[in-house]
C-alpha positions in Angstrom: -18.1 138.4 111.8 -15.0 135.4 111.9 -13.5 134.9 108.7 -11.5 132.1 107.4 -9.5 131.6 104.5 -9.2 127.5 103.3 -6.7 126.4 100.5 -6.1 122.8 99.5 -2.6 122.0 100.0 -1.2 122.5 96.3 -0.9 126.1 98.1 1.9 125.6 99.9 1.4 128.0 102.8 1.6 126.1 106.3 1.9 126.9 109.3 1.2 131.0 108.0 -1.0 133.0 109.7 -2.9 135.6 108.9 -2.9 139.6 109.9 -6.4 140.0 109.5 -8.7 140.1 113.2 -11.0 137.1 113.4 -9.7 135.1 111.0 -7.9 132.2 110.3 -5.5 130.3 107.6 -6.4 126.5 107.1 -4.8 124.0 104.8 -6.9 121.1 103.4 -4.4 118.2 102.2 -4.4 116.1 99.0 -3.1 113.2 99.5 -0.2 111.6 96.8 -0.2 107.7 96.1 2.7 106.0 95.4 2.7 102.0 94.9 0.8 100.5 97.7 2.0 104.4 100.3 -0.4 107.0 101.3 1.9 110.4 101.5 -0.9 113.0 103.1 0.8 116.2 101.8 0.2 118.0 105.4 3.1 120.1 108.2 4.1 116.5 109.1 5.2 115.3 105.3 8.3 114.6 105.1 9.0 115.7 100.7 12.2 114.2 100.7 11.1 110.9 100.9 7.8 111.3 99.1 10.3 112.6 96.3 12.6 109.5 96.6 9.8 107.2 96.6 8.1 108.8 93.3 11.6 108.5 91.6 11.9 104.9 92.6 8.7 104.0 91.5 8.2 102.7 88.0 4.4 103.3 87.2 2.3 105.7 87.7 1.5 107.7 90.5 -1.5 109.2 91.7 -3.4 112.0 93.6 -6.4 112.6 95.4 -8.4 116.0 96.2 -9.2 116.7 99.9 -12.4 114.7 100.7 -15.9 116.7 100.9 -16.0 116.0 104.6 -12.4 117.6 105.3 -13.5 120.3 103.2 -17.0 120.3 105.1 -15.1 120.6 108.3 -12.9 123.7 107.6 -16.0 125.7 106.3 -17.5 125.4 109.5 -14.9 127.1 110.9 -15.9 131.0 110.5 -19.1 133.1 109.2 -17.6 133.8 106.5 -15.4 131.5 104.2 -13.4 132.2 101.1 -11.6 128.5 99.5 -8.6 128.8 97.1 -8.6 125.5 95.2 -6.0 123.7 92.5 -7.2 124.1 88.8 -10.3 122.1 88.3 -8.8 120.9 85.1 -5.7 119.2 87.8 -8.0 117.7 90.5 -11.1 117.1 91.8 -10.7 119.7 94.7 -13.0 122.2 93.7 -15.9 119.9 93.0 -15.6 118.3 96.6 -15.2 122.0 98.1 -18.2 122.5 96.0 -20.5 119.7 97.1 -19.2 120.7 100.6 -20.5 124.3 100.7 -24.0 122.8 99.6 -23.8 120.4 103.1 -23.0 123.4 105.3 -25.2 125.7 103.9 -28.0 123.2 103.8 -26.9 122.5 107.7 -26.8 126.4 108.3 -30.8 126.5 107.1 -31.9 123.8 108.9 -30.6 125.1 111.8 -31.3 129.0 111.6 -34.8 128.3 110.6 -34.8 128.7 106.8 -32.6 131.9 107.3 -29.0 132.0 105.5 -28.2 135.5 106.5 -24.7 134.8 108.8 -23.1 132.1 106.8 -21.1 132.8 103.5 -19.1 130.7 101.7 -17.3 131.1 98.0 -15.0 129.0 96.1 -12.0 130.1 93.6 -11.1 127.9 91.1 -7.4 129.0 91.0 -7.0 127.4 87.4 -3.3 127.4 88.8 -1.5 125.9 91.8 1.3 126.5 94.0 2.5 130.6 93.6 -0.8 132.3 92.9 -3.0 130.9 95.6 -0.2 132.0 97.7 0.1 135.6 96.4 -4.2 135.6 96.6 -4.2 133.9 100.3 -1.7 137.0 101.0 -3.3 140.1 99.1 -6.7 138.6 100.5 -5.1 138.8 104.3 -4.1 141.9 103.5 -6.8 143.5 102.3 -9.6 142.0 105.4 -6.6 143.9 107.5 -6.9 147.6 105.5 -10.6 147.9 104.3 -12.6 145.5 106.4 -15.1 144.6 103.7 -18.1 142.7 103.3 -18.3 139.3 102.0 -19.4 140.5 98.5 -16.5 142.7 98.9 -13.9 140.1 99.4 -15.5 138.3 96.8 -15.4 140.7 94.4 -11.6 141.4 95.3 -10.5 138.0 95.2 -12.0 137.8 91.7 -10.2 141.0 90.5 -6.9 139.2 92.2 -7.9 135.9 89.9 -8.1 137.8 86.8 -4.8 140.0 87.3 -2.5 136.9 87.9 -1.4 134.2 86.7 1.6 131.3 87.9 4.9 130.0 85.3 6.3 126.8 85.8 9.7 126.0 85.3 10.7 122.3 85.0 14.0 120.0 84.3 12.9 116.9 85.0 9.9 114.9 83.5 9.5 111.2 85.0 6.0 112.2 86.5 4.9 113.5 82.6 6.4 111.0 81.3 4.8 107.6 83.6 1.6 109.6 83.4 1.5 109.8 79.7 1.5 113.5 79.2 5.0 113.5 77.5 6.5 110.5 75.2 9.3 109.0 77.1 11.9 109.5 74.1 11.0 113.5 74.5 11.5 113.5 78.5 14.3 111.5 77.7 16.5 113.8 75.9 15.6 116.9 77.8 16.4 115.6 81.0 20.5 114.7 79.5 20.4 118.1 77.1 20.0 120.1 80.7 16.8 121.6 78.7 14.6 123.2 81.1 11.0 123.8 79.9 8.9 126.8 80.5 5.4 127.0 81.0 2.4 128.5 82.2 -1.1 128.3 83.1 -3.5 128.3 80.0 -7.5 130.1 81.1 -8.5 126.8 81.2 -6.5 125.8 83.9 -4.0 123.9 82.7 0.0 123.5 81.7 0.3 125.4 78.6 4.2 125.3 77.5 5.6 128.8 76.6 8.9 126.8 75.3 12.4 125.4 76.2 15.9 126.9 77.1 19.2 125.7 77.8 20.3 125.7 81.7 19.1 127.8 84.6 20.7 131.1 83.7 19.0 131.1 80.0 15.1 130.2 82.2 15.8 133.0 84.7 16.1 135.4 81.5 12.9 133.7 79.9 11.2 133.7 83.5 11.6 137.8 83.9 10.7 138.3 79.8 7.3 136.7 80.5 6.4 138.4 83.0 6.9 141.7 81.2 4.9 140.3 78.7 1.7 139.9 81.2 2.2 143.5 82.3 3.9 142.5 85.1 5.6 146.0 86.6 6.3 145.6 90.4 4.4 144.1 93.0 3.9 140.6 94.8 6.0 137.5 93.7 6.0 134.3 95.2 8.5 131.5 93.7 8.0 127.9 95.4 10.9 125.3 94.8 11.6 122.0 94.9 14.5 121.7 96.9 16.2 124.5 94.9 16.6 127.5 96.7 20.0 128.5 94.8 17.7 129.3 91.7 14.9 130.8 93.5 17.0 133.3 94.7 18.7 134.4 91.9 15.9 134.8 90.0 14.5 136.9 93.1 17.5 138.8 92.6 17.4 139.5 88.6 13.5 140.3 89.3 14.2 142.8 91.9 17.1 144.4 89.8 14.6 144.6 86.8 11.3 146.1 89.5 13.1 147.3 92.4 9.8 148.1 94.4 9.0 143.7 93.9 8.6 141.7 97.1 9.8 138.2 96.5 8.9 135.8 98.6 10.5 132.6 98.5 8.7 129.1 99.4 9.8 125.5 99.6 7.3 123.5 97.6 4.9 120.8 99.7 4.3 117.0 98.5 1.6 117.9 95.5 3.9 121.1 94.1 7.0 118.4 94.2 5.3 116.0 92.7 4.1 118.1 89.9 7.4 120.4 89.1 9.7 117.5 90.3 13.3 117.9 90.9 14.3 121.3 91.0 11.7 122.4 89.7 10.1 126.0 89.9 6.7 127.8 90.2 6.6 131.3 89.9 3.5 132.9 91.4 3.1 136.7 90.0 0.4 139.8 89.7 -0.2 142.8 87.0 -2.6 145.0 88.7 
């Protein structure tokens, strides 16, 4: 039996490829509007300019979830499919993955004679972006490799894997918040000359819950670790995606591994929906308790 393992592109995994026999890694892009541009947050996106042309742009900006048809596509790819999407409460990826795995199976049917035995598919909402669908992608790889489950099996893991994780964000700059009306402009205003980074993290629901504000990088990295003592956090897989800040990333890889020595850090440059959520040097900290 072929497996494949789909994630829309707020996992910022690319060209990665799995350990695990028969099966395969695929990326499903969302696409990022800016003005009158289309930036298709794929391999060939260039996040340098997409980030210029957000900061340049005055209004709003926009995104939009990988279509049902793309989505459609990649779970025709294996027998059996497992989907990592952005929080449902962030996009509208996981309802187009959804309608998408009613088409194939529905195609599956029709063509097997009524019989669905052969063809799996099953969707995670992440209710996170970025770090923790990478650290799930990775255990999930990892775990086809050792134990060779069944799909209920996988399912079940992957579900254990949701529960015992979780993702922090660490921003400094707030333009996006700010054009898109989730912050009041005075507020982004001041943080952004005060050098006040804010600390957050993903609520149950899915969505950016803030755990509170520090001054400067060295005062976040401090908060960062604190945090993730406070989930239970006690060694084990980390995954910290940047926005074009790789200084920060790995010194708070280093004050985590001092703290759990037997941590493995791994240390990701952010794609085009990552950067346009966390902005600037901007951090999100992928991380698991089990």
């Amino acid at each position: 039996m072929s497996w494949a393992i789909v994630a829309d592109s707020s996992c910022n995994l690319r060209s990665w490829t799995p350990t695990a026999p028969d099966t395969v890694f695929v990326s499903a892009p969302l696409t990022i509007h800016v003005a009158d541009t289309e930036f298709v947050d794929d391999e060939q996106l260039d996040v340098a300019e997409l980030n210029r042309a957000v900061a340049a742009e005055q209004e709003a900006s926009s995104s939009s979830c990988p279509s049902v048809g793309r989505w459609a596509e990649e779970f025709r790819r294996a027998d059996n499919v497992i989907a990592i999407t952005i929080s449902a409460n962030l996009s509208g990826s996981y309802e187009a993955a959804s309608t998408a795995r009613n088409i194939v199976l529905d195609e599956y049917t029709r063509d097997h004679a009524g019989v669905i035995s052969g063809k799996n598919i099953f969707i995670l909402n992440s209710r996170a972006t970025g770090g923790k669908m990478e650290l799930i992608v990775e255990l999930l790889d990892r775990y086809l490799t050792d134990h060779h489950p069944t799909f209920d099996e996988a399912v079940e893991y992957v579900q254990s894997l949701d529960a015992a994780s979780t993702v922090l964000f660490s921003l400094s700059r707030y333009d996006n918040l700010v054009k898109n009306g989730r912050m009041p402009r005075l507020a982004g205003s001041i943080a952004s000359k005060l050098n006040i980074r804010m600390l957050g993290c993903a609520s149950d629901e899915g969505t950016i819950k803030i755990v509170g504000p520090t001054r400067g990088e060295k005062k976040m990295y401090r908060k960062v670790v604190d945090c993730m003592a406070g989930y239970g956090y006690h060694g084990g897989l980390v995954y910290i995606d940047h926005v074009d800040n790789e200084a920060a990333a790995a010194e708070l890889q280093r004050l985590i591994c001092e703290q759990w020595p037997n941590a493995t850090v791994r240390i990701v440059p952010c794609g085009g929906l990552c950067s346009y959520y966390a902005e600037e040097s901007g951090l999100i900290i992928g991380f698991e308790w089990a």
